[in-house]
VOBA-1610 file (N, C-alpha, C; in pm, whole numbers, padded with zeros to 5 digits, always signed):
BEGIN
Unk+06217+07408+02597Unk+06140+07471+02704Unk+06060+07586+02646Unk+05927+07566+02586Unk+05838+07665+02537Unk+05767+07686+02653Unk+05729+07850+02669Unk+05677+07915+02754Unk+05704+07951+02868Unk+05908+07952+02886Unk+05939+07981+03023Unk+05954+08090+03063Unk+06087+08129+03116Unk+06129+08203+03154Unk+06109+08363+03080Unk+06190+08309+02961Unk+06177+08413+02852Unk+06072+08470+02815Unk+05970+08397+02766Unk+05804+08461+02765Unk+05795+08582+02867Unk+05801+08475+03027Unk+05766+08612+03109Unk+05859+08746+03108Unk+05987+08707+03091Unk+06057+08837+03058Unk+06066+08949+02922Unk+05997+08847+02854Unk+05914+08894+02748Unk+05803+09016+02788Unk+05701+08904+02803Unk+05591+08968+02879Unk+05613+09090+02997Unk+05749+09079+03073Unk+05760+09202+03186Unk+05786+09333+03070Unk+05857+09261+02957Unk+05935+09432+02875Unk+05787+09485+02852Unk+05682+09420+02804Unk+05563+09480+02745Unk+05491+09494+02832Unk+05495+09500+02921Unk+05382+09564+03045Unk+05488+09738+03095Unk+05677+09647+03086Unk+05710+09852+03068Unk+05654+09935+02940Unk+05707+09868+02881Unk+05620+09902+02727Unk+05549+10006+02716Unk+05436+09932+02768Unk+05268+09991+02753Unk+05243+10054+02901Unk+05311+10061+02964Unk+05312+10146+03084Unk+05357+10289+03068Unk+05447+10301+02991Unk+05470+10456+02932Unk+05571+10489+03065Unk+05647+10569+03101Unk+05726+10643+03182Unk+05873+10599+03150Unk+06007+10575+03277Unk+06080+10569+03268Unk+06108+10370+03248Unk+06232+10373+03134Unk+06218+10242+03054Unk+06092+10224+02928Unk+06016+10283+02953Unk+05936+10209+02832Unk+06013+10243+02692Unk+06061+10348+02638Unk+06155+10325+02547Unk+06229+10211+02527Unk+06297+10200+02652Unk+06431+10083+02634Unk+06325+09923+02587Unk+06250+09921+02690Unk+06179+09794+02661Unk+06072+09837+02496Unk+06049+09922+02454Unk+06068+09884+02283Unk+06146+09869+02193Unk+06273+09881+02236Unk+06353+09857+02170Unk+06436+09747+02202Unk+06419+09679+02307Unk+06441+09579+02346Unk+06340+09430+02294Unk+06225+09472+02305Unk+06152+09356+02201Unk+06162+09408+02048Unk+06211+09527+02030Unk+06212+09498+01848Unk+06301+09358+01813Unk+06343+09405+01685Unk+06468+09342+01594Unk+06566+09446+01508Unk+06590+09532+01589Unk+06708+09594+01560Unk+06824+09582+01638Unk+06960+09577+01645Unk+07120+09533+01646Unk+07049+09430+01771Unk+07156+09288+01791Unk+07150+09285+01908Unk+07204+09314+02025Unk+07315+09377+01989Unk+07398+09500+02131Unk+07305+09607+02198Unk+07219+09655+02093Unk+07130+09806+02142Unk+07010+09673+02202Unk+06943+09568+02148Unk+06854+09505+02252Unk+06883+09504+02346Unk+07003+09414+02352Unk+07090+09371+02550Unk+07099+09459+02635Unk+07135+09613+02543Unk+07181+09749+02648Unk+07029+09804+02693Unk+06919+09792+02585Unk+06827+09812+02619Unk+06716+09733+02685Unk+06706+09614+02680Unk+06657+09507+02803Unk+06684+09552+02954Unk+06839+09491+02928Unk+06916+09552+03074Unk+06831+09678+03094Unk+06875+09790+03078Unk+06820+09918+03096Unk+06667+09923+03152Unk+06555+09853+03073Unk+06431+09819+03067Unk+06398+09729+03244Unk+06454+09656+03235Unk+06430+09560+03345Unk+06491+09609+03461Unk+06632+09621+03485Unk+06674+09734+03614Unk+06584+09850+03636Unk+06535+09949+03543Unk+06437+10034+03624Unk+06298+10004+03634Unk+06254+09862+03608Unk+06128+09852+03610Unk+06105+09785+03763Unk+06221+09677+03817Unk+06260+09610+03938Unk+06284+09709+04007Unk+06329+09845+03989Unk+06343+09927+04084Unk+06537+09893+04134Unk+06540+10020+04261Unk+06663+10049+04321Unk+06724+09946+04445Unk+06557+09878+04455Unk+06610+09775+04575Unk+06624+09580+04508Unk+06626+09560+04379Unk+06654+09457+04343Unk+06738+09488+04187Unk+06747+09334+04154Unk+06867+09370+04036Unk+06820+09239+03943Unk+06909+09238+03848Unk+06854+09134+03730Unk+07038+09053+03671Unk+07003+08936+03635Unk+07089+08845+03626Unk+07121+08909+03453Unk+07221+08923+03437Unk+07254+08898+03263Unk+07177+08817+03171Unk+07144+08669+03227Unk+07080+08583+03140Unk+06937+08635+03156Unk+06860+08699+03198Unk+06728+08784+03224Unk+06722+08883+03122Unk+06837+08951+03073Unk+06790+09050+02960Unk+06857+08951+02810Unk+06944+08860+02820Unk+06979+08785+02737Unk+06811+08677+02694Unk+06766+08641+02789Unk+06622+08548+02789Unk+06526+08656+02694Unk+06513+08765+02782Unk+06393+08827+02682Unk+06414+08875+02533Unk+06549+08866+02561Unk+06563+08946+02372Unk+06562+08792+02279Unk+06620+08716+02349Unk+06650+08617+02257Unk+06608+08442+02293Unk+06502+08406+02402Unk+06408+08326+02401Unk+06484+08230+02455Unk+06480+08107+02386Unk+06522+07964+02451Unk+06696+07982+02346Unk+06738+08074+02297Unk+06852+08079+02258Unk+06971+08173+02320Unk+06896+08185+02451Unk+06980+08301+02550Unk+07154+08272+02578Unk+07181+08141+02590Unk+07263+08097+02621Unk+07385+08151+02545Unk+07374+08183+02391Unk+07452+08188+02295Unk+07487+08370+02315Unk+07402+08449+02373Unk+07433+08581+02397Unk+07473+08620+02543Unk+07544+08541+02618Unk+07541+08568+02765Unk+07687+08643+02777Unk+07766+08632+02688Unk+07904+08650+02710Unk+07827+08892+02650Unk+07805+08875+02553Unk+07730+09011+02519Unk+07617+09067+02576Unk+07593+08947+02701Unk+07505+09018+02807Unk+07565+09079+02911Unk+07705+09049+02930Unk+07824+09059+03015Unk+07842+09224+02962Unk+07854+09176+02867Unk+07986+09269+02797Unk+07874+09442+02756Unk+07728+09400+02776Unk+07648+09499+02804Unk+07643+09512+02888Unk+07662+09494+03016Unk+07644+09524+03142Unk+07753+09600+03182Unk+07880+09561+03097Unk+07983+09615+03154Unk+07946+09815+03076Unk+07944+09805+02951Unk+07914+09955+02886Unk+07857+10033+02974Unk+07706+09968+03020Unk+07631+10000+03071Unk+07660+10100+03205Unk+07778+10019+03281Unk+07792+10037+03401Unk+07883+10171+03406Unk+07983+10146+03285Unk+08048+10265+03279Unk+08008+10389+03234Unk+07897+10359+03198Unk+07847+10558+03160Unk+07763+10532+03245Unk+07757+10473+03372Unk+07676+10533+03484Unk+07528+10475+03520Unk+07510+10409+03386Unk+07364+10371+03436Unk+07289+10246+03507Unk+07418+10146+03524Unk+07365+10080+03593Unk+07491+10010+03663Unk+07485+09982+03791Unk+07590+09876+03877Unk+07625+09744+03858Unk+07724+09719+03873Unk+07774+09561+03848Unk+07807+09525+03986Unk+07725+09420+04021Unk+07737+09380+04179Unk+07804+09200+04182Unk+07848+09179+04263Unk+07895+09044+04297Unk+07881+09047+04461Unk+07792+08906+04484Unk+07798+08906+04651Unk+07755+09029+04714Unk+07639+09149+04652Unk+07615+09246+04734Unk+07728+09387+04677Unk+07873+09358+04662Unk+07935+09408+04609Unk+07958+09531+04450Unk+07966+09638+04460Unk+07983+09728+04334Unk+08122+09638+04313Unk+08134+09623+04161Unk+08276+09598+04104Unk+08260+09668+03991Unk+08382+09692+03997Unk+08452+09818+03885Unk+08412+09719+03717Unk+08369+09799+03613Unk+08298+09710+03515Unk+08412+09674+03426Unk+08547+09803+03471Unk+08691+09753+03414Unk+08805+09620+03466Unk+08711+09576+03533Unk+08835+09480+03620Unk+08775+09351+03592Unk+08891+09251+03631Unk+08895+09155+03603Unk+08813+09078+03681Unk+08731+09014+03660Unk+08618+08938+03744Unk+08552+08839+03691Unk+08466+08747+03773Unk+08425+08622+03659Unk+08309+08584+03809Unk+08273+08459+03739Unk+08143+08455+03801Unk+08005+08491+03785Unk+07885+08472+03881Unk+07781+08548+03909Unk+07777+08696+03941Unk+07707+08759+03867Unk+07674+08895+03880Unk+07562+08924+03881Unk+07520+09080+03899Unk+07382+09092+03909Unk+07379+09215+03899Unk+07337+09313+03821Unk+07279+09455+03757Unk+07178+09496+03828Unk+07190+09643+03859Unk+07084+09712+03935Unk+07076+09873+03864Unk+06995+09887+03856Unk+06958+10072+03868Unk+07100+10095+03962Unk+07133+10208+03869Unk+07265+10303+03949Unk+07181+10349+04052Unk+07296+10340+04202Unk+07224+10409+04276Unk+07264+10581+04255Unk+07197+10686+04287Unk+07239+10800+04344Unk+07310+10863+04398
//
């Protein structure tokens, strides 16, 4: 699948990018090639504040843009960034609408948002 998903989530990091304000850091360091833990934390990061406080982003969404039609193979460390993430505050781990604790035991669909306030 050339030119899907990933492209455009590609393409969203570089419009934060080149937009300059809050995230555009994360989304350059999210399309570099440096670690891929600091990409995932920084995608995530990039894409939750670019969607804003009233929507959220799937794991495989910051797993897609860092790593293309090979997302699949980083989803478990898209998890496992979301979970870091959540615990120093910066972003929510939701299920069904739901905050869940990023320490507990859970499985399933999730979905990352900008911490609320």
């Amino acid at each position: 699948m050339t030119g899907g998903m990933g492209e455009r989530l590609r393409a969203e990091l570089g419009r934060v990018s080149s937009g300059g304000g809050r995230g555009a850091d994360h989304a350059e360091i999210a399309l570099g090639d440096g670690p891929m833990r600091q990409r995932l934390e920084s995608s995530i990061r990039a894409l939750a504040e670019h969607r804003g406080p009233k929507s959220s982003i799937c794991p495989s969404d910051a797993a897609r843009a860092v790593a293309g039609d090979n997302w699949r193979d980083l989803m478990d460390d898209a998890r496992e960034a979301a979970r870091r993430l959540a615990r120093s505050g910066d972003v929510e781990i939701t299920q069904r609408g739901n905050v869940v604790d990023p320490d507990g035991e859970w499985s399933g669909p999730i979905r990352i948002r900008r911490a609320r306030p």
